[in-house]
N, C-alpha and C positions, 0 to 999 in steps of 0.2 A: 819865728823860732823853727828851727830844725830837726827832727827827730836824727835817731841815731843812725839812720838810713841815709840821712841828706835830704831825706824829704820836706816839705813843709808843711808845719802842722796850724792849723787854720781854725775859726767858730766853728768853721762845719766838720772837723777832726769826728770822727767817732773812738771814744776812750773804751780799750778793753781793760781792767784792773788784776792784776794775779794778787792774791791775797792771800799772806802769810805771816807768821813770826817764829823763828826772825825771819830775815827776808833776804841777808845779803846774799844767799846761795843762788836763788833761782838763776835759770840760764833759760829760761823760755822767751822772753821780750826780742833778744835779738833776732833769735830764728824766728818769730814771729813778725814780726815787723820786717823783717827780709823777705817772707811767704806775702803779706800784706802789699809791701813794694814790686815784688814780679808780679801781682795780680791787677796793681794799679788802683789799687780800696784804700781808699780816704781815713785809713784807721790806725793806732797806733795801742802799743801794749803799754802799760807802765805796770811798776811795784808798788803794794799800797799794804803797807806795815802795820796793822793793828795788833794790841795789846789783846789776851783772851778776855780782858776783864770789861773790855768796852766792845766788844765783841758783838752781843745784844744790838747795841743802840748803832751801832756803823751798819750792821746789816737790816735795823729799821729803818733807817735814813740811807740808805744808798741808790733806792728807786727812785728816787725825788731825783737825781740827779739825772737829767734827760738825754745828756751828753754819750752817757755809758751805755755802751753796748750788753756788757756784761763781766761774768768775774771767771776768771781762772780760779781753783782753789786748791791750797794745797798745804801742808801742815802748821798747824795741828787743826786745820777746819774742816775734813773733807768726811766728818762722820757728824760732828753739829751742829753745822747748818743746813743736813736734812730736816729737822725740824721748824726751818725758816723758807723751806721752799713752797711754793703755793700746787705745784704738778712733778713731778718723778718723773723721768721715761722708768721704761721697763730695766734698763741695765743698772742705773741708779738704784731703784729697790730690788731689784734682785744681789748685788754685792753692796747696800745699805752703807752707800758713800756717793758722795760726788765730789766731781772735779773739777766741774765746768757750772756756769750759771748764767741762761741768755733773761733778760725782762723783756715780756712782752705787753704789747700795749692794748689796754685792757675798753669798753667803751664809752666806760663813767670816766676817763681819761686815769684810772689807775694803772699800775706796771704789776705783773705776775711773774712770781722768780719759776723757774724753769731748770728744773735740777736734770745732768746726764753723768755719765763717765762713763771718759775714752781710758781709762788710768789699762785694763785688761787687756783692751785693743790693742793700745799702743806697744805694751809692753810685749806683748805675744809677736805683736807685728816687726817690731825690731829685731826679736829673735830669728823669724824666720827671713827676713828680710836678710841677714848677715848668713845665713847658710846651715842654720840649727835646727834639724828635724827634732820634731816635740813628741810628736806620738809614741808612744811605748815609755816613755821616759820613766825615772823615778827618781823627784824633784824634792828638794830640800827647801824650806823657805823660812827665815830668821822675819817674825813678824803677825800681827796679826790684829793690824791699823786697818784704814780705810783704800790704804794702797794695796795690802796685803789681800784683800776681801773682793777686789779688782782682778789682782793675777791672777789668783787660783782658781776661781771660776772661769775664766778664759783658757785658764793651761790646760783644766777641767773639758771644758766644750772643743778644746785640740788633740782629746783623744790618750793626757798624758796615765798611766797605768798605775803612780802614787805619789801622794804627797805629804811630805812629814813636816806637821805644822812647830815650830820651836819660838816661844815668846817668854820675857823676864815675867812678866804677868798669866800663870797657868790658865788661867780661869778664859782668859780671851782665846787663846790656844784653842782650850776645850771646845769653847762654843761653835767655833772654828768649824773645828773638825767634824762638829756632829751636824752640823748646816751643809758640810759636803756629802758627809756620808748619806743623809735625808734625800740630798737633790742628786748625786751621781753613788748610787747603789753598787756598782762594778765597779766605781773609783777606790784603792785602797789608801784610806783619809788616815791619818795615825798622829799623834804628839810624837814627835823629837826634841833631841836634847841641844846641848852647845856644839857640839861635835860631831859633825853629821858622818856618816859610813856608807857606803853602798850606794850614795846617791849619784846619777850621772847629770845633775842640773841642781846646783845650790843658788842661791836667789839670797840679797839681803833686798826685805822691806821695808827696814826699818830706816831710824834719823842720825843710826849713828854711823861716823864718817862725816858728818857735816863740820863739825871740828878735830882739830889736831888730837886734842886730848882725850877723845873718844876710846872706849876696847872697841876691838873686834866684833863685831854682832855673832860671830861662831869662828872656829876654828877649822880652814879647810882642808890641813893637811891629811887630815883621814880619809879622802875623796878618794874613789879608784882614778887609774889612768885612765884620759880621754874625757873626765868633768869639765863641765864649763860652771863656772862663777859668774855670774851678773848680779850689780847693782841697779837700784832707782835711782841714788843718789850722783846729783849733775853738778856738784858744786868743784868736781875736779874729774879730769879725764882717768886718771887712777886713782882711786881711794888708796888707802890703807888694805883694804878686803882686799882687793883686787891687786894689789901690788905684793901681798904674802902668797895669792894665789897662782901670780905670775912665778912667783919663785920656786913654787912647788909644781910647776911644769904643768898649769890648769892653762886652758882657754879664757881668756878673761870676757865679760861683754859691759862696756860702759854704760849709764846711767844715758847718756844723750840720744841712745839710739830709741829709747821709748819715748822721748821727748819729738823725735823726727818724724814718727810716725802717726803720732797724736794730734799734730798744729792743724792739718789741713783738714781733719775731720771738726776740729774747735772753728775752725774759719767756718767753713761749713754751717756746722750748727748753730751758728753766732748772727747766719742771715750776710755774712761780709761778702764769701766767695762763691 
């Protein structure tokens, strides 16, 4: 059998799984398995679509499977399956999400889940990566997920000067805010609304844009000249967001560029590369 690479995948294949519902979005396998093939590692990405409701029981029976390297994680799991992991790094509990999950081999022949997240990294690293100085900034961010809890403490640790947290659920917003304000004291941490003002960096974190029928997660026409817009969301080169944003004379930054930046750090920690 062939992977999508042209490779060939073998008993001795090492499976990495991304884990989602739904699932037909992700774009991480190809660029995966294309970083996987230049390095010449025996492994291959797949999509592995579980239900929230069986959720429990796939991630108690997924060590069992020896084959698996580990999991990619990514909505709506990357806040409750911290309570399924056996170790945290430090980034993982510090933004109280993961993204990533290696099993490691334990001597009574058990597996230990192994929670991180690049979700911060990556996404910062995109940014600067495409030619976007962050520092001084004052950043708008529609969200306030396990994605969301990822950016801002890396925009945070880039030095950016404020962040206006805006989510359909106040209450998460809140908590938000007051977890930044605790840990970056000089950060100016604040709720915003649907409509951001004054910001030079709006951010959606959220999941909408994964469908046609989606609203907007904010409205950017308020943006002064010289904003840039960026999405997480990889399921199309221009969302919706980002295509109102284009038309309003914003910088746009796609969803795939946080995705480019994060693979090789998940090879990495995955023990592949």
């Amino acid at each position: 059998m062939l992977s999508n690479t042209g490779r060939q995948i073998t008993g001795s294949t090492k499976v990495v799984a991304i884990l989602a519902d739904p699932i037909g979005h992700v774009r991480t396998p190809p660029a995966f398995n294309a970083l996987m093939a230049q390095h010449d590692v025996d492994a291959v990405m797949v999509p592995f679509n579980v239900r929230p409701d069986h959720f429990a029981q796939f991630i108690a029976a997924v060590p069992l499977i020896r084959s698996l390297a580990g999991l990619v994680v990514t909505i709506p799991y990357k806040e409750i399956i911290l309570q399924h992991c056996t170790t945290l790094t430090e980034s993982a509990q510090r933004m109280g999400a993961v993204n990533i999950v290696r099993f490691d081999d334990q001597p009574d022949g058990a597996r230990s889940l192994i929670g991180s997240n690049f979700d911060g990294i990556g996404f910062v690293g995109g940014l600067l990566a495409q030619g976007h100085v962050l520092k001084g900034r004052r950043v708008y961010l529609a969200g306030a997920g396990g994605a969301a809890k990822a950016i801002v403490h890396a925009l945070a640790d880039e030095g950016v000067a404020a962040i206006g947290i805006y989510n359909r659920s106040a209450v998460r917003a809140e908590h938000l805010v007051r977890e930044l304000r605790q840990r970056y004291p000089r950060l100016d941490a604040h709720l915003a609304d649907a409509r951001p003002q004054g910001y030079t960096l709006a951010i959606n974190s959220t999941s909408l844009g994964l469908q046609e029928s989606d609203p907007l997660p904010f409205t950017p026409d308020g943006l002064p000249p010289g904003a840039v817009v960026a999405e997480v969301i990889m399921k199309t080169e221009i969302t919706p967001l980002l295509a109102k944003a284009g038309a309003c004379g914003f910088a746009v930054h796609p969803g795939r560029h946080m995705m480019e930046v994060q693979i090789e750090r998940m090879g990495q920690f995955l023990g592949l590369i």
